[in-house]
Residue frames as qw, qx, qy, qz and C-alpha x, y, z in Angstrom:
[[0.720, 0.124, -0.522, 0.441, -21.90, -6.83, 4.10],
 [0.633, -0.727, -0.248, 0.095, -21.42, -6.18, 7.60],
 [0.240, 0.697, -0.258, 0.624, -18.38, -3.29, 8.11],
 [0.721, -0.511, -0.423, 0.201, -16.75, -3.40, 11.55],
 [0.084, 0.905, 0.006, 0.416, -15.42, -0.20, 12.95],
 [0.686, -0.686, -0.034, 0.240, -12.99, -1.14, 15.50],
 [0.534, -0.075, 0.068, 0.839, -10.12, 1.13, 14.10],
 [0.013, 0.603, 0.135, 0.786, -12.41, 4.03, 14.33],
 [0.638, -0.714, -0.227, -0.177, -13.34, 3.11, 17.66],
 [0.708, -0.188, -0.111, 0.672, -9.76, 2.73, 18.61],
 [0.548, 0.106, 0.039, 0.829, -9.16, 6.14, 17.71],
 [0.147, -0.725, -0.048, -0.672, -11.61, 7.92, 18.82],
 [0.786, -0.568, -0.151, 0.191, -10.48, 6.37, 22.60],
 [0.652, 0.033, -0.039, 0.757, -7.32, 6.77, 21.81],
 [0.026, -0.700, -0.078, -0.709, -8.74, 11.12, 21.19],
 [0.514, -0.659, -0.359, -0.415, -10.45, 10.59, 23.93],
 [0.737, -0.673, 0.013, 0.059, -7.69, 9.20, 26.86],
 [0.139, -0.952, 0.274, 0.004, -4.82, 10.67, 25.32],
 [0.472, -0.504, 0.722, 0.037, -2.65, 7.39, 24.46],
 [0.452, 0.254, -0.719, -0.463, -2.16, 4.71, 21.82],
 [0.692, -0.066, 0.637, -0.334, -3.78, 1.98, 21.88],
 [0.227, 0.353, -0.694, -0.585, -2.86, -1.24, 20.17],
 [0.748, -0.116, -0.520, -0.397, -4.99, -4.41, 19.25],
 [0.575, -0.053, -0.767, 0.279, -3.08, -6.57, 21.50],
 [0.014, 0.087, 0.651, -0.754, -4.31, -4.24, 24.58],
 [0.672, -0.058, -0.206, -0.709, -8.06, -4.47, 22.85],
 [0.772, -0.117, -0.619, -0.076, -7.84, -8.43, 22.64],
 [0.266, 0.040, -0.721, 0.639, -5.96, -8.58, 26.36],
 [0.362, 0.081, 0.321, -0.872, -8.75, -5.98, 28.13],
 [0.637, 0.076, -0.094, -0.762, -11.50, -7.71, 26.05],
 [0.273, -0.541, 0.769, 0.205, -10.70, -11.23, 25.38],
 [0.710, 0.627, 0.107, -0.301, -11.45, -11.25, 22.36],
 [0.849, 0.126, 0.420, 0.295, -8.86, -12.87, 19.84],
 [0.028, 0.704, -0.167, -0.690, -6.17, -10.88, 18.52],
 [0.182, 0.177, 0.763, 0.594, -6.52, -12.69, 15.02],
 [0.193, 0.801, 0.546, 0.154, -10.61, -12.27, 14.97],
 [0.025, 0.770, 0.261, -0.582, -9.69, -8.69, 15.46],
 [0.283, -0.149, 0.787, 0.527, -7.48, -9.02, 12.61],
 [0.221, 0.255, 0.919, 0.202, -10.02, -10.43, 10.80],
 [0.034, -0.770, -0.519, 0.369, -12.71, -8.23, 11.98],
 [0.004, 0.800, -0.069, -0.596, -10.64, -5.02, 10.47],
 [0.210, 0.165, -0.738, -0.620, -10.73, -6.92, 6.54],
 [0.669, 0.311, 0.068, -0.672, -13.95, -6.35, 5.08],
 [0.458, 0.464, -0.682, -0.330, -12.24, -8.70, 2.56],
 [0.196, 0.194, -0.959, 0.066, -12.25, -11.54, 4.59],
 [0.730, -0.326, -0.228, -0.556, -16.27, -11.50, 5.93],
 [0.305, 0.176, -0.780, 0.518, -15.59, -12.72, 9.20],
 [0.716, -0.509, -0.386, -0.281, -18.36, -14.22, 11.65],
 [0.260, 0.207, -0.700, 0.631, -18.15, -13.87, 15.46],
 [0.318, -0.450, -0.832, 0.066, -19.94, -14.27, 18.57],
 [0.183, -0.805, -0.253, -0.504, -21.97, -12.60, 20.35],
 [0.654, -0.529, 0.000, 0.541, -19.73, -12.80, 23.76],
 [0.575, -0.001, 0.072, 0.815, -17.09, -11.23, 21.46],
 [0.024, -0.520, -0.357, -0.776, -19.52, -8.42, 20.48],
 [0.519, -0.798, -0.277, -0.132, -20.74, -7.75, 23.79],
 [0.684, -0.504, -0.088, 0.520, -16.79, -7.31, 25.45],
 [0.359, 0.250, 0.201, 0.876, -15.79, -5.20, 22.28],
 [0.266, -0.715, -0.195, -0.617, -19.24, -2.57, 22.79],
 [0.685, -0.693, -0.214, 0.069, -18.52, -2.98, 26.54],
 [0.693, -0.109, 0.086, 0.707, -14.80, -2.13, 26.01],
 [0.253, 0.197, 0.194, 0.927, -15.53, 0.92, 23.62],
 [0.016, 0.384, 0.596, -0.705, -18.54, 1.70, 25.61],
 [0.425, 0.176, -0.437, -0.773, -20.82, 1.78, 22.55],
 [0.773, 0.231, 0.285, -0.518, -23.70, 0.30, 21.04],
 [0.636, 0.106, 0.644, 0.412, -23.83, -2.79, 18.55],
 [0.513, 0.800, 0.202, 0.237, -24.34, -0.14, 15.57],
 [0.116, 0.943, -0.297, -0.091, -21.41, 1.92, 16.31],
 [0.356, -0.690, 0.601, 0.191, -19.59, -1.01, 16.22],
 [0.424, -0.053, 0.823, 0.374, -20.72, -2.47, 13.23],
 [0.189, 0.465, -0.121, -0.857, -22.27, -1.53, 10.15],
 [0.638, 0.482, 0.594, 0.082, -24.41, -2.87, 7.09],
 [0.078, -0.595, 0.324, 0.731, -23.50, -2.14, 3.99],
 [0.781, 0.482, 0.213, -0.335, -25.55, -2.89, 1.08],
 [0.707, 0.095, 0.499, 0.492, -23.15, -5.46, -1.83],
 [0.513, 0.545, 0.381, 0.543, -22.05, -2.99, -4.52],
 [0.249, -0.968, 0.024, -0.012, -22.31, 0.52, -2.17]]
């Protein structure tokens, strides 16, 4: 299953510039949907998205597509 990491990315920005950050200023800055983010942070719910959205989020957190998502082998 695919593991998305955008509440560790949030927080290591958040280390990083000293301020909270909440979804709604991810989705605003990225526009990206604040449901899909939602969505995006429950494994539970196996949520598909585009690649647009996955290019503004790794362009927001100024990362690669692996640090912002993850395989995870079924049963692990």
């Amino acid at each position: 299953m695919i593991i998305f990491r955008i509440k560790e990315l949030v927080a290591e920005k958040e280390r990083k510039e000293l301020r909270k950050i909440t979804l709604t200023e991810v989705s605003e800055t990225t526009g990206v949907n604040r449901t899909t983010l939602s969505k995006m942070l429950n494994p539970a719910v196996r949520h598909s998205t585009t690649t647009s959205a996955i290019e503004a989020l790794c362009k927001y957190f100024n990362c690669r597509v692996e640090d912002l998502m993850v395989y995870v082998p079924e049963g692990d």
